[in-house]
DOPA-111345 format. One record per residue: residue in one letter; x, y, z of N, C-alpha, C, CB in turn. Coordinates in Angstrom, 2 decimals. Glycine has a CB too. Layout:
REC type      nu      nv      nw     cau     cav     caw      cu      cv      cw     cbu     cbv     cbw
REC    A       X       Y       Z       X       Y       Z       X       Y       Z       X       Y       Z
...
//
This chain:
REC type      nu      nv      nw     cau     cav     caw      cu      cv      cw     cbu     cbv     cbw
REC    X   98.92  124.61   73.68   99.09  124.36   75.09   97.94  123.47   75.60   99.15  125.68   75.87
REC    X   96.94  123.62   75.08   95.68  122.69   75.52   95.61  121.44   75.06   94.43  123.19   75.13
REC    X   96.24  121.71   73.87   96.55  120.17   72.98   97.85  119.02   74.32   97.80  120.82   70.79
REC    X   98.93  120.09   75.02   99.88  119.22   75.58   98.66  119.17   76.84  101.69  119.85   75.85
REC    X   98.12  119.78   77.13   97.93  119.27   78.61   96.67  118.46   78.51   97.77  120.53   79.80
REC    X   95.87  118.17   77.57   95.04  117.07   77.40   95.86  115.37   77.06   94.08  117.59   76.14
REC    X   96.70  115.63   76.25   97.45  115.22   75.98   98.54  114.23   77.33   97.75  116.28   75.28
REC    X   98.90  114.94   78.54   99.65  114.51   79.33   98.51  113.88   80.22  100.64  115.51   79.87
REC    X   96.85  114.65   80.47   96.07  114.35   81.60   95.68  112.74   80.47   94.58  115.82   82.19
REC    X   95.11  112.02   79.48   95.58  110.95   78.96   96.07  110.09   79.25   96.03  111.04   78.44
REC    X   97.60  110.66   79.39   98.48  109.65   79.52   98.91  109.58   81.26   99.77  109.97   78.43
REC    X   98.30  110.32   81.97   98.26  109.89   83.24   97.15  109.01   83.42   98.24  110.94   84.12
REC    X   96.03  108.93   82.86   95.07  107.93   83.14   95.38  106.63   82.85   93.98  108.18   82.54
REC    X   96.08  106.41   81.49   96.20  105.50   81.13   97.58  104.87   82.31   96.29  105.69   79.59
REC    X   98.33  105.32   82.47   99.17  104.77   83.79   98.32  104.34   85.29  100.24  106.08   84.20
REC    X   97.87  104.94   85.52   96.42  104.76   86.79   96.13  103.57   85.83   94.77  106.31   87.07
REC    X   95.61  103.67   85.43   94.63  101.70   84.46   95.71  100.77   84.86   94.49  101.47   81.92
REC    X   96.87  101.05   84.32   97.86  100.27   84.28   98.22   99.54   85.63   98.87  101.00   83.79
REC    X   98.64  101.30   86.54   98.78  100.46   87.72   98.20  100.03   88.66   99.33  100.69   88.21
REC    X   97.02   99.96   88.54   95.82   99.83   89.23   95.78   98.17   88.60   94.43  101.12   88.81
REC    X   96.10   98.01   87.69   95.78   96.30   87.07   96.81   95.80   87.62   95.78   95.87   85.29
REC    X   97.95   96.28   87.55   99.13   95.83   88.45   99.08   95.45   89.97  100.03   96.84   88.40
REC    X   98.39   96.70   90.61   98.43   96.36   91.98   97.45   95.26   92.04   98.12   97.54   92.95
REC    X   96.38   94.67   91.28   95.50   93.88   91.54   95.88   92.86   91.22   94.49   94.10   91.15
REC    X   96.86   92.49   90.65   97.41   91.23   90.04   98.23   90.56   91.36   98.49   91.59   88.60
REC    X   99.09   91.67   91.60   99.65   91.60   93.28   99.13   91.07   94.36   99.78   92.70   93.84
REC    X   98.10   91.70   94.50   96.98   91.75   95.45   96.26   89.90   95.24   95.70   93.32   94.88
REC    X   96.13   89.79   93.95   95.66   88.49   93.85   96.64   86.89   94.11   95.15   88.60   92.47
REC    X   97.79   87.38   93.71   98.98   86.52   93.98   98.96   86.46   95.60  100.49   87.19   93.32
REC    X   98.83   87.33   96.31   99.06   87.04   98.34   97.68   86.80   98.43   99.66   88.66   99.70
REC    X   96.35   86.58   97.87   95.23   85.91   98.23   95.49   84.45   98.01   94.07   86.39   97.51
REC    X   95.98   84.41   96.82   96.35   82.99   96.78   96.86   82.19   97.25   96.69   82.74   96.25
REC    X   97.97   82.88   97.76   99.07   82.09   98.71   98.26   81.66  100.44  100.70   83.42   98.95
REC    X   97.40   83.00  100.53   97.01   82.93  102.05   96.10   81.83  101.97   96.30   84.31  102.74
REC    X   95.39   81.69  100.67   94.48   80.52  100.33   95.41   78.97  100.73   94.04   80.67   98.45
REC    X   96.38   79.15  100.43   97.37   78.01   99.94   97.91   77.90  101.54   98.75   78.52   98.50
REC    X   97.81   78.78  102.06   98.35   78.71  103.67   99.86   78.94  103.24   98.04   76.99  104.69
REC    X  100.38   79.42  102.58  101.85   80.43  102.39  101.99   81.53  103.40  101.90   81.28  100.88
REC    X  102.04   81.48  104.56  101.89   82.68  105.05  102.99   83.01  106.73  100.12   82.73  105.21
REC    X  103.45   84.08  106.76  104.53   84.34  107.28  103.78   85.05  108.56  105.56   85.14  106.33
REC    X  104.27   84.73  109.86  103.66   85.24  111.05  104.45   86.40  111.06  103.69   84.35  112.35
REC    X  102.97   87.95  111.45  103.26   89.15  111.66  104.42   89.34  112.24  102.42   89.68  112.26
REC    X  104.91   88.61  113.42  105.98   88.74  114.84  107.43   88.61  113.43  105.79   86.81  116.59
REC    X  107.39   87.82  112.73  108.95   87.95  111.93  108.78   88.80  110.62  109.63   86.29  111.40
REC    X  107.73   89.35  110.46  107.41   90.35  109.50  108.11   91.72  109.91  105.85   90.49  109.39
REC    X  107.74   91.80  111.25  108.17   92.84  112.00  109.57   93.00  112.74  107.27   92.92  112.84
REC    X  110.43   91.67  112.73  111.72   91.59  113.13  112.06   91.99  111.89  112.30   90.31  113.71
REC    X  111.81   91.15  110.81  113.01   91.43  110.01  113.20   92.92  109.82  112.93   90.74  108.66
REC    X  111.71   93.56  109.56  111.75   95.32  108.93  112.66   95.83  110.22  109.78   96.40  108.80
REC    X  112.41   95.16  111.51  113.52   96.33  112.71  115.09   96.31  111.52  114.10   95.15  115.12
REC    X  114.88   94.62  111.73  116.44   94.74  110.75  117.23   95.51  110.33  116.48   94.47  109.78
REC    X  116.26   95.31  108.96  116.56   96.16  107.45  116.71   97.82  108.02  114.90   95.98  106.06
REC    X  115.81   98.78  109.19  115.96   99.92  109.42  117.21   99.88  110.22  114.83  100.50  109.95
REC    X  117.70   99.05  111.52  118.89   99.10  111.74  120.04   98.78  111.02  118.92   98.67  112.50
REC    X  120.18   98.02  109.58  120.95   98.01  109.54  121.32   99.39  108.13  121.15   96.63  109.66
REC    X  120.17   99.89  107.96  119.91  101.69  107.29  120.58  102.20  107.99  118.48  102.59  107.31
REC    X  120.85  102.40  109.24  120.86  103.39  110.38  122.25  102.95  110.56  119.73  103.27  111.74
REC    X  122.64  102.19  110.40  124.49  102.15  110.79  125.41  102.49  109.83  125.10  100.70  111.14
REC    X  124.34  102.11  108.24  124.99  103.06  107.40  125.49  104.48  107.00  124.62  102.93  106.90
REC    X  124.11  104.68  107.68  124.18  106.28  107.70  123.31  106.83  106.82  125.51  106.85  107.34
//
């Protein structure tokens, strides 16, 4: 039993590494862009999400 649960605490770390390199890769791709002046004004960031929740909400 000590063998599985060392065993699983492991392999949760190694996922944390993982996605932690992931989110930073992310994170580095929208620096770049904001560098690049790619960048979308808050005001239609925030229409579209009303959107997407109204059009959740008519689905049901």
């Amino acid at each position: 039993m000590v063998h599985e649960g060392l065993r699983l605490l492991f392999r949760r770390d190694d996922f944390d590494g993982e996605e932690i390199a992931r989110l930073r890769a992310e994170i580095q791709i929208g620096l770049d862009e904001l560098d690049r002046g790619e960048v979308v004004p808050i005001e239609d960031v925030f229409a579209e999400a009303r959107d997407i929740i109204a059009a959740h909400r008519k689905q049901g």
